[in-house]
Every structure is written in structure tokens, then in C-alpha cells.
C-alpha positions as YAML, in Angstrom:
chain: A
units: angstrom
residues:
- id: 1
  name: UNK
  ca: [-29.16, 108.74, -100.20]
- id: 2
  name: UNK
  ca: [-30.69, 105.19, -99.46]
- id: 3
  name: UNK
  ca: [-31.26, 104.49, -103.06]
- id: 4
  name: UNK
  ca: [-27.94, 105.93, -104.57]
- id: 5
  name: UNK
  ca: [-26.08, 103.73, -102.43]
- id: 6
  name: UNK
  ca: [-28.18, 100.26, -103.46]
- id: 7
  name: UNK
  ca: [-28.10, 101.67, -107.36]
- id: 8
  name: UNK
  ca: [-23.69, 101.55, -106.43]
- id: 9
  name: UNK
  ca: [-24.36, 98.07, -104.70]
- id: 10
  name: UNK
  ca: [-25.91, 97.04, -107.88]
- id: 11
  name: UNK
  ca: [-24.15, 98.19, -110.26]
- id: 12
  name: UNK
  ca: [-20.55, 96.72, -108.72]
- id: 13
  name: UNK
  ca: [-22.64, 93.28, -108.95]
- id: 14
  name: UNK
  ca: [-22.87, 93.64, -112.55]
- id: 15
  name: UNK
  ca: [-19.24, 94.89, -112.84]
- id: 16
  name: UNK
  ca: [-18.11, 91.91, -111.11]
- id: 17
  name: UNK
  ca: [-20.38, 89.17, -113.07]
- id: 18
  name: UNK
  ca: [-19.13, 90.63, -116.15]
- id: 19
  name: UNK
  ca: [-15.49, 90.74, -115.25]
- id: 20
  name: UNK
  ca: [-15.79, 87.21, -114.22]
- id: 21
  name: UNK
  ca: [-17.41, 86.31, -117.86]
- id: 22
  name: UNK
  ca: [-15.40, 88.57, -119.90]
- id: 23
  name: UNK
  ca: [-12.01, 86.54, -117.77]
- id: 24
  name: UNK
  ca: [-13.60, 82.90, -118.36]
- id: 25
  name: UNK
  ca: [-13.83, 83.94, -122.39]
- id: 26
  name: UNK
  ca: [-10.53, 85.00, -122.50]
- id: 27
  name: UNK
  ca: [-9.44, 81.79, -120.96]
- id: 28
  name: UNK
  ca: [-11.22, 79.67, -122.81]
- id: 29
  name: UNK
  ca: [-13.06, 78.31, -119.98]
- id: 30
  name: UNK
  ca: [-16.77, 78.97, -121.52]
- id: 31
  name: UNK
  ca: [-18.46, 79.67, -124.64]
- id: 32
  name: UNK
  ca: [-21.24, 82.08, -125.31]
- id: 33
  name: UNK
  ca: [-23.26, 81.98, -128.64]
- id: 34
  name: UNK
  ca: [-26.16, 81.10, -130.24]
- id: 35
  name: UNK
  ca: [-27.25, 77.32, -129.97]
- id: 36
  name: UNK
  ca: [-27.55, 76.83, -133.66]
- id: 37
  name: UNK
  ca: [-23.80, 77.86, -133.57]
- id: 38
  name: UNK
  ca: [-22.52, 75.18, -131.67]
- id: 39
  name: UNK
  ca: [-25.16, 72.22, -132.64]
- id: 40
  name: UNK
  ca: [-22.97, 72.53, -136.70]
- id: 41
  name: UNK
  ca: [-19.81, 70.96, -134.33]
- id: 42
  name: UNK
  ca: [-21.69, 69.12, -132.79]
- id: 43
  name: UNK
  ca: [-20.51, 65.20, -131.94]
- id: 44
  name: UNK
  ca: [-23.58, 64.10, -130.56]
- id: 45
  name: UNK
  ca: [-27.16, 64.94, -131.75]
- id: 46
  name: UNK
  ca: [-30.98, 63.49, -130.69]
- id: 47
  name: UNK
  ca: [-32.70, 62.45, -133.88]
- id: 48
  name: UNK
  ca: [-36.08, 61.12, -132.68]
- id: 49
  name: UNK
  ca: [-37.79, 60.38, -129.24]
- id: 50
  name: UNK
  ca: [-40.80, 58.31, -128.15]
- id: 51
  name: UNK
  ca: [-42.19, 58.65, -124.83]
- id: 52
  name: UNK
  ca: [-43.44, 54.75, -123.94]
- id: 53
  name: UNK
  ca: [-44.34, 56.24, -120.30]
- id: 54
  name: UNK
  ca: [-43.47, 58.79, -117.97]
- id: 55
  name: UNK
  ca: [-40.01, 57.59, -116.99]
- id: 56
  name: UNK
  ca: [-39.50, 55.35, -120.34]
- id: 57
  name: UNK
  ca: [-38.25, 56.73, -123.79]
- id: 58
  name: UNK
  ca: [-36.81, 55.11, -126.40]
- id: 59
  name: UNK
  ca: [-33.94, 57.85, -128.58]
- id: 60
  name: UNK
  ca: [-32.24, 57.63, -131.66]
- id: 61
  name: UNK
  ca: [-29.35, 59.14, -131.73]
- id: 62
  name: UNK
  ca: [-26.41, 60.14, -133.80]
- id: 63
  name: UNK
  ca: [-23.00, 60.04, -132.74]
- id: 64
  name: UNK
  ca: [-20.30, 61.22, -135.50]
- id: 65
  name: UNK
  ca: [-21.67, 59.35, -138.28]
- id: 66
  name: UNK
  ca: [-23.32, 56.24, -136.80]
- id: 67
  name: UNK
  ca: [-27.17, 56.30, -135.98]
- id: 68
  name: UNK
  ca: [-27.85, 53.76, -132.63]
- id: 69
  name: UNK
  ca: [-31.34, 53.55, -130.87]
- id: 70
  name: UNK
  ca: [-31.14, 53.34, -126.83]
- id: 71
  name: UNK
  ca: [-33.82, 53.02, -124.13]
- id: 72
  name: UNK
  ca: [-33.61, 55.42, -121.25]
- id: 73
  name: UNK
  ca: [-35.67, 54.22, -118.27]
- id: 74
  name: UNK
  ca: [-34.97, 54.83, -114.19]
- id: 75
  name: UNK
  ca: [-32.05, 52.55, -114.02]
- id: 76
  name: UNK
  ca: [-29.90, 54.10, -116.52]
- id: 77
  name: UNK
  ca: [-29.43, 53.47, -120.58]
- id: 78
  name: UNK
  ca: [-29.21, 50.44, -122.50]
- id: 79
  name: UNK
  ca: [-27.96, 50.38, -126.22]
- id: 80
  name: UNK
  ca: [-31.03, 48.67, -128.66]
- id: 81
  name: UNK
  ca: [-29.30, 48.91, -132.04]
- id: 82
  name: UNK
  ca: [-26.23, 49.92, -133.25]
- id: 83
  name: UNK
  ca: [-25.53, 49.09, -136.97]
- id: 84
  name: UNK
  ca: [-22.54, 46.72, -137.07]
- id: 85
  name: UNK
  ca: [-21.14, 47.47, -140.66]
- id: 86
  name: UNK
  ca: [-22.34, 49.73, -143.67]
- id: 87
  name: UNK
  ca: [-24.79, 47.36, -144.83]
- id: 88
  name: UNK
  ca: [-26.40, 48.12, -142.00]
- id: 89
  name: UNK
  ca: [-26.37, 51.51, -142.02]
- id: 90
  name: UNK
  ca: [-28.16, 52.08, -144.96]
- id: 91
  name: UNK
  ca: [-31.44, 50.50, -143.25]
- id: 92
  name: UNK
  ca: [-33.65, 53.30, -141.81]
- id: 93
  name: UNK
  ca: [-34.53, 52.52, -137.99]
- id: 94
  name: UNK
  ca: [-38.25, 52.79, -137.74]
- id: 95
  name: UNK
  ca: [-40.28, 53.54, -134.39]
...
């Protein structure tokens, strides 16, 4: 009798998580899909890394259409190199 009533206990669980998921979708609140799915929208996407330390990186990333190289270290971010015009643009950032 022990283990009918946990198997119920159980099984409401999982009637209530998906309830909650299946009311979040309908309100638009979250998004479930593959990765891949979502990265083609994307604004914002990583385009290299290198690691100068264990806390230090530098990243170049892509934002819309505009490639900029930023430093990540313990204090925060700071912007390297964004290209000012399309001149600019055109010039591959090397690491």
C-alpha cells in the first residue's frame, strides 16, 4: 500500500511540473527547443575565445552585424576593438 501511495505522490509531481510548463508555453513566458533553433535568431553570438589565465579571456564577439573584441577579467568587461566604419570592418581581427 506504501508504494502505491508514493507512485500517486509522484506521479501528481509530474502532473503539476508539466501543467506549470505546458501554462508558461501558452503564455509565452518560456521557450523550449533545440539550441541550434534559437542560435539562427540569434542577436548576439561568441566567435572566438583565448584563455590568457584562469580568470582572463579575451572574446570576439558578434553583435547584429558588427564584430568587437572585449577582455573579460575579475572586475568586469572592457571593450578592445570595435570597428568604427566599414573600412574597418573588412579587416579580420587576429588573436
Amino acid at each position: 500500500m506504501d508504494i502505491v501511495r508514493q507512485s500517486l505522490a509522484i506521479t501528481f509531481v509530474f502532473a503539476l511540473l508539466w501543467a506549470a510548463l505546458w501554462f508558461l508555453r501558452r503564455r509565452g513566458n518560456i521557450r523550449i527547443g533545440f539550441p541550434k533553433a534559437r542560435a539562427a535568431a540569434a542577436v548576439l553570438e561568441s566567435r572566438a575565445k583565448l584563455a590568457l589565465g584562469p580568470q582572463h579571456s579575451i572574446h570576439v564577439i558578434r553583435i547584429d552585424e558588427r564584430d568587437m573584441v572585449v577582455a573579460v577579467h575579475p572586475a568586469g568587461v572592457t571593450l578592445l576593438y570595435r570597428p568604427s566604419h566599414a573600412a574597418d570592418a573588412a579587416d579580420p581581427v587576429i588573436l
